[in-house]
C-alpha positions as CSV (number, residue, x, y, z in Angstrom):
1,X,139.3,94.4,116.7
2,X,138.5,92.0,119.4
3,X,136.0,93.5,120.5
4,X,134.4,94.2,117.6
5,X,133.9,90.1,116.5
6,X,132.7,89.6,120.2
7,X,129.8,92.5,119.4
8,X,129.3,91.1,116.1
9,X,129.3,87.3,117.3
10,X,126.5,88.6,119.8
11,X,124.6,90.3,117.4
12,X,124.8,86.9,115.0
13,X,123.2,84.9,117.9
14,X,120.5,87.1,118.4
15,X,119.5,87.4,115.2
16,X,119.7,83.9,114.8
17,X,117.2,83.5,117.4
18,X,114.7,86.4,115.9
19,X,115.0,84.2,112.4
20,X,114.2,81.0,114.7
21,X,110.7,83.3,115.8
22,X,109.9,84.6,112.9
23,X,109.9,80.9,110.9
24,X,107.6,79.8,113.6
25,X,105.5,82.5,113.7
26,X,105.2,82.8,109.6
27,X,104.1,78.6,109.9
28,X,101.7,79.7,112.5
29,X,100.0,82.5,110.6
30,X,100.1,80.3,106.8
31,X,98.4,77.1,109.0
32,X,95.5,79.8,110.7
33,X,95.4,81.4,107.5
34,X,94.5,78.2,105.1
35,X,92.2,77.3,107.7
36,X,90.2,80.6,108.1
37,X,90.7,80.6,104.4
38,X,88.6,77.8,104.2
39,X,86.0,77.9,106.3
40,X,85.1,81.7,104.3
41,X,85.1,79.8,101.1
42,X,82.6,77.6,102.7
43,X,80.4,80.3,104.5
44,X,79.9,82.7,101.7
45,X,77.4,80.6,99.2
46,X,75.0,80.4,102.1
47,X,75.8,83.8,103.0
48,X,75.2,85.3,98.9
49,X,71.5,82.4,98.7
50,X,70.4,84.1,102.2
51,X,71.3,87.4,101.3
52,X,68.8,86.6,97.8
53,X,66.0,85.5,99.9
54,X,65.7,88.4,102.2
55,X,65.9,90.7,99.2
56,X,63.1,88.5,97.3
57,X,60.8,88.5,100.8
58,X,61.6,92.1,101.6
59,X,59.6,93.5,98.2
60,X,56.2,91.2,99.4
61,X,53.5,93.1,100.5
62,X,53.2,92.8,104.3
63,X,54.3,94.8,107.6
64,X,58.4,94.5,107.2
65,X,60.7,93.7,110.2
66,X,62.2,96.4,112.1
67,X,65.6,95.5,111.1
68,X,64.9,96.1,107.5
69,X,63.0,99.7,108.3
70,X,65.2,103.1,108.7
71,X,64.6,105.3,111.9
72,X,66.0,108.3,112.6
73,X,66.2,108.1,116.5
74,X,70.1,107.8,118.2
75,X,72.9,107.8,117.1
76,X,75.4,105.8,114.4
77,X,77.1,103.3,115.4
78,X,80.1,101.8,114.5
79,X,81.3,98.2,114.9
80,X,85.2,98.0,114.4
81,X,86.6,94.0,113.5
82,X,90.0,94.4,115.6
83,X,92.5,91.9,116.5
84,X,94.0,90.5,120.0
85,X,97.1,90.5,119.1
86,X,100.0,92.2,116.8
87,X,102.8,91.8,114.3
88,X,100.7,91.9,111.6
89,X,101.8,94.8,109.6
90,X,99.8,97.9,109.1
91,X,96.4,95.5,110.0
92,X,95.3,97.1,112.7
93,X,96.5,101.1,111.9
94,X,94.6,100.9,108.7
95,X,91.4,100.0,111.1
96,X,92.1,102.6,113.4
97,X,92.5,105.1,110.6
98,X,90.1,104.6,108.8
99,X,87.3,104.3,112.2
100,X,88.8,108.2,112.9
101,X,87.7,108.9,109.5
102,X,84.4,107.8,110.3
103,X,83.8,109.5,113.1
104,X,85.3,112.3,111.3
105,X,82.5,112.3,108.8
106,X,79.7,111.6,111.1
107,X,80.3,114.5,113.5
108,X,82.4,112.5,116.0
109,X,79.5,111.8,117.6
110,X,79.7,107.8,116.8
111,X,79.1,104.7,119.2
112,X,82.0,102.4,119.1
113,X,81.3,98.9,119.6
114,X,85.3,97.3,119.1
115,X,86.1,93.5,118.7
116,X,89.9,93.0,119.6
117,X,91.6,94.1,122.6
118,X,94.6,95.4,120.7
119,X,92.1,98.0,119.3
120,X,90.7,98.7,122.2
121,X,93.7,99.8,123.6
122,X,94.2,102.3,120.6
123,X,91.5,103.8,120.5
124,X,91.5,104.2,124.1
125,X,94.9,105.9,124.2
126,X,93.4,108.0,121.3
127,X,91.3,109.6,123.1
128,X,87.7,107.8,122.1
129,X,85.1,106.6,124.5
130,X,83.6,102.8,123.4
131,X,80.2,102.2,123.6
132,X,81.3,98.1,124.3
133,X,84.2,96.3,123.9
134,X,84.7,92.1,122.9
135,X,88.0,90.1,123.1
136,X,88.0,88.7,119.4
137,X,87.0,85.5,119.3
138,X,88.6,82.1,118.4
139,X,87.7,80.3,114.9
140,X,87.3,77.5,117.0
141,X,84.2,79.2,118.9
142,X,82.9,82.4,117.5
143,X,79.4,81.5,117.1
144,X,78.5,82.1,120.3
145,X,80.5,85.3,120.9
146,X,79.2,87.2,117.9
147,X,75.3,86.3,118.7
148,X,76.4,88.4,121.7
149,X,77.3,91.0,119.6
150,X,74.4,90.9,117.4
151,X,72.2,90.5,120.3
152,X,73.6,94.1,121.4
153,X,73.1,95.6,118.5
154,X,69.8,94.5,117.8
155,X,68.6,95.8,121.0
156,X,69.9,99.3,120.5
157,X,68.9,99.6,117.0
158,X,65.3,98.3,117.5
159,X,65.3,100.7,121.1
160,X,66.2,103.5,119.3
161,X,70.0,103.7,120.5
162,X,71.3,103.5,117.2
163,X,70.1,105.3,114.5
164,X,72.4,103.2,111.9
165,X,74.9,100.5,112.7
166,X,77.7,100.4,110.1
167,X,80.8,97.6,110.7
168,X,84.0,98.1,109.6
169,X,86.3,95.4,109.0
170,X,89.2,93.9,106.2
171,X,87.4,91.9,103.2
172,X,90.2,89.3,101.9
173,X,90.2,88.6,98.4
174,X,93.2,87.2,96.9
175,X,95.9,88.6,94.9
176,X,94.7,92.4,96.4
177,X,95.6,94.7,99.0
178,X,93.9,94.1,102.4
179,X,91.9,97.4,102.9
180,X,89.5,98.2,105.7
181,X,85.7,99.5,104.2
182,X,82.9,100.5,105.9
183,X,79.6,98.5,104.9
184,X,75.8,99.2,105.9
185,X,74.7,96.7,108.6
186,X,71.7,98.5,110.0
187,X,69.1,98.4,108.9
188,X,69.9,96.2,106.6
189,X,71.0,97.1,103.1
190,X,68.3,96.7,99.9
191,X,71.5,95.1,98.0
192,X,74.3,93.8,98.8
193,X,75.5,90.9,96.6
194,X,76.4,93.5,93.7
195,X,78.8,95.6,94.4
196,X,78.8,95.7,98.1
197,X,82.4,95.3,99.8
198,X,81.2,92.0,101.7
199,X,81.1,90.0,99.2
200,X,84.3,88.8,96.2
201,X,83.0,88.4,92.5
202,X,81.0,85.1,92.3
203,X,84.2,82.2,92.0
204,X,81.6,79.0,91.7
205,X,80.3,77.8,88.4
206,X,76.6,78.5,89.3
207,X,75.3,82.1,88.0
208,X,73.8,83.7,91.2
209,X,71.6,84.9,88.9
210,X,69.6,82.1,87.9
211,X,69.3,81.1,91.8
212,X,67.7,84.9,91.6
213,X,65.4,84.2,88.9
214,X,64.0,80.7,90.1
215,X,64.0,82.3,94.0
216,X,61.3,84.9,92.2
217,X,58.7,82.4,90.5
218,X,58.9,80.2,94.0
219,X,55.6,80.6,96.1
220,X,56.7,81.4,99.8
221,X,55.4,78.8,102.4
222,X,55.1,80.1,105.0
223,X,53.6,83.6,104.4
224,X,56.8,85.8,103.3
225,X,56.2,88.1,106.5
226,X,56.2,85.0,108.7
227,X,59.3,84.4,106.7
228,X,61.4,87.9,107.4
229,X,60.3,87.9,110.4
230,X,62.6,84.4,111.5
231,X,65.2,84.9,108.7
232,X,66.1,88.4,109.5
233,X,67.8,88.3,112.9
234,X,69.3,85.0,111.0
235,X,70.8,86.9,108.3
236,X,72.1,89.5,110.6
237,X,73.8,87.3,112.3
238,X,75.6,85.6,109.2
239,X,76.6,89.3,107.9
240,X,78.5,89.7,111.3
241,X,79.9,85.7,111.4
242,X,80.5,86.2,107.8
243,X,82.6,89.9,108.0
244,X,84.3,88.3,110.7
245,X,86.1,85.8,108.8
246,X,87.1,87.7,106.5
247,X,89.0,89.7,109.3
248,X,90.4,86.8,110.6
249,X,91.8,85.8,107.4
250,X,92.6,89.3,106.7
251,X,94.6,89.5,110.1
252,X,96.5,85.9,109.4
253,X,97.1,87.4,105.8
254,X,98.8,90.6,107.6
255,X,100.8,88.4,109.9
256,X,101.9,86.1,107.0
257,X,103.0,88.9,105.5
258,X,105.0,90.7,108.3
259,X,106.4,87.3,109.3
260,X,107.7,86.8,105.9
261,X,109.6,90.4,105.8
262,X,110.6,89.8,108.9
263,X,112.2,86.2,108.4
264,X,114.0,87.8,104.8
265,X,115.6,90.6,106.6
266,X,116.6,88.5,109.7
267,X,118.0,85.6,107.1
268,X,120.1,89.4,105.1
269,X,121.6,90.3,108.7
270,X,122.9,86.8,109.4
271,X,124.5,86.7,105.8
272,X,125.5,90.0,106.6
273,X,126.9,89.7,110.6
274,X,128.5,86.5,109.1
275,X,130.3,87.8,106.5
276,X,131.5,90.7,108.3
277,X,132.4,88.2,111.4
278,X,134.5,85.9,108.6
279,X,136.1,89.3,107.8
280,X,137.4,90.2,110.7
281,X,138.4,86.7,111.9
282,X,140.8,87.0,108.4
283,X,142.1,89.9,109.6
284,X,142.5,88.9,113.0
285,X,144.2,86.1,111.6
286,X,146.5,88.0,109.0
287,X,147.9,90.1,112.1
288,X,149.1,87.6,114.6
289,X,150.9,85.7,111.8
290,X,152.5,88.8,110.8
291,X,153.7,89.8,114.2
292,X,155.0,85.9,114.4
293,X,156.9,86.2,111.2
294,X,158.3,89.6,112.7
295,X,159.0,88.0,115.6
296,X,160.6,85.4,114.1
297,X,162.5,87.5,112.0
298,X,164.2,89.6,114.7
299,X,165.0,86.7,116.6
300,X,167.2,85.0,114.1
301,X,168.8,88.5,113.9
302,X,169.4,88.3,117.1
303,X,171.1,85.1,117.1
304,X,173.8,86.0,114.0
């Protein structure tokens, strides 16, 4: 019996510290994931009015960029939004899941560009070969990092490396499930603002739609082709800044989520190791002043 309240007294002070953790790390993840929150609420109107301009330039008469035209030289390519880092949930299994599917459907012949070293390692240990790898960057500095990544991608998909680049990554919206899709990225899609899995239903008070309309009785100045041909590599870089923030926010979702679990079943063991602890102490307790009273007992016996 005494043995058993040392184990369980053990057990209560690790647990403790695992609930300690798990509090921090759940503040953590709900402070990273208000702020990522935030700055995707901020990036997707320019995101949606960019997106209607390149669609309203693309249909003027002219020689169109290269990004916009299909080729049919190389291969598809996929680029995979991974995280650093784990104990977020199922985050980073329901990438690597569904990128095997991918490849699955293409022929397994598919070159993996993969953002997140956690990732990497998966898919390494799976068996893949990656094309290139990034560490994921911060929100503090991804600019910089993901116009490396376009930069790449450009290249091969204007060289004729790529045939199609597709990115697959976690859209957030909230109040539903956080599930990886797979979205066109080159060349770039004829539509995306309707129905496309970047974007969430429109949440301002403005209808995109009349932005549409008075975009299409505008007069371009410059010529439009003069247009596509600087906003292009501009838009293709806010498709890849704006699909990764919604992984990021997706990720600290994830981890919210896990940390939360994880802090309600720590918080059930301590009621539980306590309780059980309290138990045993009352039984510890009930014996030794029964073998007193026995004691006791025999000794006046004795005595008489």
């Amino acid at each position: 019996m005494h043995g058993n309240l040392k184990e369980i007294k053990e057990r209560l002070k690790g647990t403790r510290k695992v609930l300690q953790v798990t509090q921090a790390l759940e503040h953590i993840s709900s402070v990273r994931m208000v702020k990522s929150r935030a700055l995707l609420g901020a990036h997707e109107p320019y995101t949606r009015r960019l997106e209607m301009v390149i669609q309203a330039l693309r249909q003027a008469p002219g020689q169109p960029h290269s990004l916009l035209v299909p080729h049919s030289e190389g291969r598809p390519a996929l680029l995979v939004f991974g995280s650093d880092r784990g104990l977020c949930g199922g985050y980073n299994s329901a990438l690597l899941e569904q990128a095997e599917h991918f490849m699955k459907q293409q022929g397994g012949d598919v070159a993996l560009i993969v953002i997140g070293q956690l990732l990497v390692n998966r898919l390494h240990s799976a068996g893949n070969a990656l094309d290139y790898s990034f560490p994921q960057p911060s929100l503090q500095d991804y600019e910089h990092p993901l116009a490396e990544i376009v930069k790449h991608l450009s290249a091969g998909f204007r060289g004729g490396r790529y045939r199609e680049v597709h990115a697959l990554h976690t859209p957030f919206t909230s109040g539903k499930p956080l599930t990886p899709q797979t979205f066109l990225l080159l060349p770039i899609p004829s539509a995306t603002t309707s129905g496309g899995p970047l974007f969430s239903p429109p949440s301002g008070d403005r209808d995109l739609s009349r932005d549409s309309g008075l975009l299409h009785q505008a007069l371009p100045e410059p010529d439009p082709e003069v247009l596509v041909r600087r906003l292009a590599p501009e838009y293709l870089r806010t498709l890849v800044a704006h699909m990764f923030l919604h992984s990021l926010t997706s990720e600290h979702t994830a981890r919210h989520i896990a940390m939360v679990r994880a802090r309600d079943n720590a918080k059930n063991m301590v009621d539980e190791l306590t309780l059980a602890g309290n138990r045993l102490r009352q039984e510890q307790i009930t014996t030794e002043v029964a073998e007193l009273s026995s004691g006791a007992g025999d000794s006046w016996q004795t005595e008489e």
